[in-house]
Residue frames as qw, qx, qy, qz and C-alpha x, y, z in Angstrom:
[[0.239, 0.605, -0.162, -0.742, 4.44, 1.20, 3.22],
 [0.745, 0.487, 0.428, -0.158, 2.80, 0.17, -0.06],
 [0.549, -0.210, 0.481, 0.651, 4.82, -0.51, -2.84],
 [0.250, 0.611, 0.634, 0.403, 2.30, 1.29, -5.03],
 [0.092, 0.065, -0.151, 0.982, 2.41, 4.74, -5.58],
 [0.566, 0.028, 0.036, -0.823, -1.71, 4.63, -6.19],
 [0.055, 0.107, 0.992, -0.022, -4.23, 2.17, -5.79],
 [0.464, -0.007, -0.228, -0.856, -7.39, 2.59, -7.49],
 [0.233, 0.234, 0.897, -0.294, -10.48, 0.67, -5.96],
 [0.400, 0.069, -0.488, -0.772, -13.60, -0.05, -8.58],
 [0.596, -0.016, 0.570, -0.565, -16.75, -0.58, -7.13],
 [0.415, 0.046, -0.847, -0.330, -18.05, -3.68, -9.64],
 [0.177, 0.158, 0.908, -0.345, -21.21, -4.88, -7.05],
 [0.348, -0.107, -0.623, -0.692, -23.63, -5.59, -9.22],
 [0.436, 0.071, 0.651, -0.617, -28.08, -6.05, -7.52],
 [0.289, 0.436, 0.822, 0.224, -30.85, -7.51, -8.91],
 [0.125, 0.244, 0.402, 0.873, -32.47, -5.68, -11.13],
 [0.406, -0.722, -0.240, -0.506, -35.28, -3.12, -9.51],
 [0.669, -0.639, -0.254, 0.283, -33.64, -2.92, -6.36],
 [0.233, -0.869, 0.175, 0.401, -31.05, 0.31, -4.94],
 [0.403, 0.870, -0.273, -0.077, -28.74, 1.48, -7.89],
 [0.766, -0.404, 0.383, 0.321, -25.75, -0.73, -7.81],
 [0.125, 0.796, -0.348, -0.479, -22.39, 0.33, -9.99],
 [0.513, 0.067, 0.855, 0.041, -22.57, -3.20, -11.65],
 [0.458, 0.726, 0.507, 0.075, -25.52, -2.01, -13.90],
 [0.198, 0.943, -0.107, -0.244, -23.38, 1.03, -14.90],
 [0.792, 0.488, -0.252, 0.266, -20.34, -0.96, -16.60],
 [0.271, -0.802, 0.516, -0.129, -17.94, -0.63, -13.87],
 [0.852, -0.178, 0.483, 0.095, -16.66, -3.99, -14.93],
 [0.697, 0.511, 0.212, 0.456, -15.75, -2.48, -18.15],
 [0.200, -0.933, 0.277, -0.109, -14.24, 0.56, -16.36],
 [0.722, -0.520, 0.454, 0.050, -12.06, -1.96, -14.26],
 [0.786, -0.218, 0.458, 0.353, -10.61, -3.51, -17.04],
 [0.515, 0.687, 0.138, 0.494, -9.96, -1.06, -19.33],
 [0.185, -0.888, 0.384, -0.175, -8.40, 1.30, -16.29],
 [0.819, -0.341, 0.450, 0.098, -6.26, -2.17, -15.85],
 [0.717, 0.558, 0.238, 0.342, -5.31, -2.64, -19.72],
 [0.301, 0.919, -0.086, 0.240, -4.08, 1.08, -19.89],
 [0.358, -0.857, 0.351, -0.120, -2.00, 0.85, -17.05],
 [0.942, 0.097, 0.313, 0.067, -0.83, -2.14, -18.32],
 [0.688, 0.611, 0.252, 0.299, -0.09, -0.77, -21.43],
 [0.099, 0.934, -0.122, 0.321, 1.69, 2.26, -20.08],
 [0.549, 0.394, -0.477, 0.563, 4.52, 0.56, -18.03],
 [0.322, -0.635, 0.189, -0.676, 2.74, 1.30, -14.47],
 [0.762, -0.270, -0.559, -0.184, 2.04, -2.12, -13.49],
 [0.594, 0.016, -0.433, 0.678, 4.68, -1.79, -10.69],
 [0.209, 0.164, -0.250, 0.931, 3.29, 1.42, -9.64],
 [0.500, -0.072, -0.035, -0.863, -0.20, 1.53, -9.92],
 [0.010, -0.188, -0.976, 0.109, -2.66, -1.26, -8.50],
 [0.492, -0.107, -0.107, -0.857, -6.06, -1.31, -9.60],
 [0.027, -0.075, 0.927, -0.366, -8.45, -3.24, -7.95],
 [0.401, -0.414, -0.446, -0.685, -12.22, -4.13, -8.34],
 [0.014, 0.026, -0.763, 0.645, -14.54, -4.28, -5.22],
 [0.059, -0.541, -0.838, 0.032, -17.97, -4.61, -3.45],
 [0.006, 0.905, 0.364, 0.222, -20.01, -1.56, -2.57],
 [0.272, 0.052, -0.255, 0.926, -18.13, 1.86, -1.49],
 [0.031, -0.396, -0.667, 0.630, -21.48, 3.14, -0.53],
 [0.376, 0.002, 0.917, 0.131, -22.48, 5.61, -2.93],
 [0.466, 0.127, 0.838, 0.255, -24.34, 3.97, -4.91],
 [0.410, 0.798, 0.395, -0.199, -26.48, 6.51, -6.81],
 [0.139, 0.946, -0.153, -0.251, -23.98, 8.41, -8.08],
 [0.609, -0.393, 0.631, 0.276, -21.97, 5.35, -9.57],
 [0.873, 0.142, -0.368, 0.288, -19.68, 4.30, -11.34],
 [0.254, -0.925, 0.280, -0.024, -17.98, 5.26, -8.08],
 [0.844, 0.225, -0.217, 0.437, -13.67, 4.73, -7.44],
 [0.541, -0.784, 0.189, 0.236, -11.54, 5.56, -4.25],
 [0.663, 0.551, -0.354, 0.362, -7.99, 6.32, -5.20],
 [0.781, -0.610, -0.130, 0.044, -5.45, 5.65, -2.70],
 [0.390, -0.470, -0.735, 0.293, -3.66, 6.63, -0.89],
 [0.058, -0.013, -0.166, 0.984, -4.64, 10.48, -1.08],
 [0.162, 0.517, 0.765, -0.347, -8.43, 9.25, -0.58],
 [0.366, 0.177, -0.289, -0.867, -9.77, 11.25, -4.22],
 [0.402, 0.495, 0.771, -0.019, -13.68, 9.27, -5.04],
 [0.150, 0.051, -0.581, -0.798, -14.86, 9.72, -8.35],
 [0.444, 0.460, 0.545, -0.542, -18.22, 9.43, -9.20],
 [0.716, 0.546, 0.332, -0.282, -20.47, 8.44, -12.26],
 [0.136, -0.636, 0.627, 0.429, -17.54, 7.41, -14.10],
 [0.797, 0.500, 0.159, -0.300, -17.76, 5.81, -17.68],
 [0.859, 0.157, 0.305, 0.380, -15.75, 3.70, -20.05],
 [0.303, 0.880, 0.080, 0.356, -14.97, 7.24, -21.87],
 [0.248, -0.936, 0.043, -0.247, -13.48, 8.61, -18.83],
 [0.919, -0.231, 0.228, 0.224, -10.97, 6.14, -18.09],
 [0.740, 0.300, 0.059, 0.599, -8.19, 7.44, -20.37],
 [0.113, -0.811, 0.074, -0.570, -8.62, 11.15, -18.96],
 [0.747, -0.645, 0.099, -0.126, -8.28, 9.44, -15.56],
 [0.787, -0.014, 0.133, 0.603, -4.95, 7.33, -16.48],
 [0.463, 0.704, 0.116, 0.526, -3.71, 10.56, -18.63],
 [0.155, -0.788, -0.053, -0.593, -4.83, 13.44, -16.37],
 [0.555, -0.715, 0.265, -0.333, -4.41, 12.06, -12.41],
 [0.951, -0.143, 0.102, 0.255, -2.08, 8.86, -12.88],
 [0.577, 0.620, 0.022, 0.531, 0.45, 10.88, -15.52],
 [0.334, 0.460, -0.137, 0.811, 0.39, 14.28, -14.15],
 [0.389, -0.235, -0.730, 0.510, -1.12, 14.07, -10.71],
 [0.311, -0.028, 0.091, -0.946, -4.26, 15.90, -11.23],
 [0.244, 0.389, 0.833, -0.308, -7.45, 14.59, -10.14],
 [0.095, 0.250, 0.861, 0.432, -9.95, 14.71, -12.31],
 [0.142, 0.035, 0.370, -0.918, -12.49, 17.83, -11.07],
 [0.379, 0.145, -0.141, -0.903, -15.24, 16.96, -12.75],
 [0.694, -0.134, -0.645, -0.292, -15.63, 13.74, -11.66],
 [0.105, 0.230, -0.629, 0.735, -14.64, 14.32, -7.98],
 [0.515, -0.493, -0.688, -0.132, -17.28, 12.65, -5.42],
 [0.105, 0.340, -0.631, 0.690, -17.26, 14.79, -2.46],
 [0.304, -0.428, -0.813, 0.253, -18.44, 12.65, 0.53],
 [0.062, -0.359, -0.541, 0.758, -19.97, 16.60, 2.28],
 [0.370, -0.122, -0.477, -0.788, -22.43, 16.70, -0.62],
 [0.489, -0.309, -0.794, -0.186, -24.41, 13.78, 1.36],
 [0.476, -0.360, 0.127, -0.792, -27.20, 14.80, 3.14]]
């Protein structure tokens, strides 16, 4: 069992430019460390583990992020959105509806 209560995975693969959408070109490196700072700052470090990563798949509809381990994906997530996320689903264990990726949208 994981000593972390959550574990937040931030896609950060970044393509060359004109090629398939990649969450890289959408600031998911400034997501990642500003969802790392807060959690910092809030006394979680112990509880919460954020992590950056390669593709989660996708990729149009990035910035995307898996939370673990109750498997919520966000979707087109922004620097803005990052304190609602820490606030709203880290705090008081609501996910975040309006950024919610569901995987049985994909056709």
């Amino acid at each position: 069992m994981s000593k972390f209560r959550q574990h937040f995975f931030v896609c950060t693969n970044a393509r060359p430019p004109f090629a398939k959408p990649s969450c890289g070109s959408k600031n998911s490196n400034q997501i990642l460390i500003l969802l790392q700072e807060e959690i910092e700052k809030r006394g979680l470090l112990n509880e919460v583990k954020v992590t950056g990563c390669e593709c989660l798949g996708p990729c149009e509809e990035g910035a995307i992020m898996v939370v673990y381990p109750e498997g919520t994906w966000y979707k087109k997530i922004t620097a803005d959105d990052v304190l609602e996320i820490v606030e709203t689903h880290i705090l008081q264990g609501n996910p975040v509806s309006r950024l919610i990726y569901n995987w049985q949208d994909e056709t």
